[in-house]
C-alpha positions, 0 to 999 in steps of 0.5 A: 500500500502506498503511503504519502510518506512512500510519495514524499520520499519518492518525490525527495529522490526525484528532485535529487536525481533532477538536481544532479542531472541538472548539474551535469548538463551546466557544469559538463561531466566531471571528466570535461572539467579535468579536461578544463582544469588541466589545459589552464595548468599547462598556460600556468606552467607555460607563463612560468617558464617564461618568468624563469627564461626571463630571471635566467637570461638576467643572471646569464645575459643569455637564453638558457639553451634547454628546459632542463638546463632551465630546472637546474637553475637555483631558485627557479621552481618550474614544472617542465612537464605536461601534468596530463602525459608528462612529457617535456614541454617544448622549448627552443630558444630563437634568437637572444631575446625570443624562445619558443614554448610548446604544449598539447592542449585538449580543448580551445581555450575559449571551451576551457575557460577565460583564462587562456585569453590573449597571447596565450589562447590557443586552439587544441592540439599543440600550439606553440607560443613566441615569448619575446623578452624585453630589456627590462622584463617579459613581454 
């Protein structure tokens, strides 16, 4: 026999179901924002790199000429590699002043949020980036 508490918790059950539903659809499933949280990593990773570059040719008067010779630098903390597949960014250095960074994204930047805007948007698929250093700090 159904009672009106069997309706009531019914009905709560229902409104939870419809509630996580909801949440799916505005906020995409959880592995779209692993996707999301881990492109806004590698621009993170890549700016850093660049503020490294940038301290390492003001101790040397030069670009260094690896990432790895980047990591040995004392003092400078950067993550030289993919948080998603771990392998090595890109790095090659162009002329005295102009390196380029690359990286695999998984999504165009506009998907994965406003934070990838301007100089480091990117389309997904690997993108590479041409930092130039300016005399007294990073462009």
């Amino acid at each position: 026999m159904l009672t009106s508490r069997h309706v009531v918790a019914g009905f709560a059950i229902l409104l939870v179901i419809a509630g996580v539903a909801g949440g799916l659809v505005i906020l995409g499933p959880p592995s779209e924002e692993r996707i999301n949280r881990l492109d806004q990593r590698r621009v993170e990773d890549l700016q850093r790199i660049q503020e490294a570059v940038n301290v390492y040719r003001s101790r040397h008067g030069r670009l260094p000429t690896s990432l790895e010779e980047l990591t040995q630098e004392a003092g400078i903390g950067i993550n030289a590699r993919d948080p998603g597949t771990m392998d090595a960014y890109e790095f090659r250095p162009l002329d005295e002043r102009t390196f380029e960074l690359c990286a695999v994204f998984e999504r165009e930047s506009g998907q994965a949020s406003a934070f990838a805007t301007g100089f480091w948007s990117h389309g997904a698929g690997r993108r590479c980036f041409q930092p130039t250093l300016r005399e007294s700090g990073v462009n």
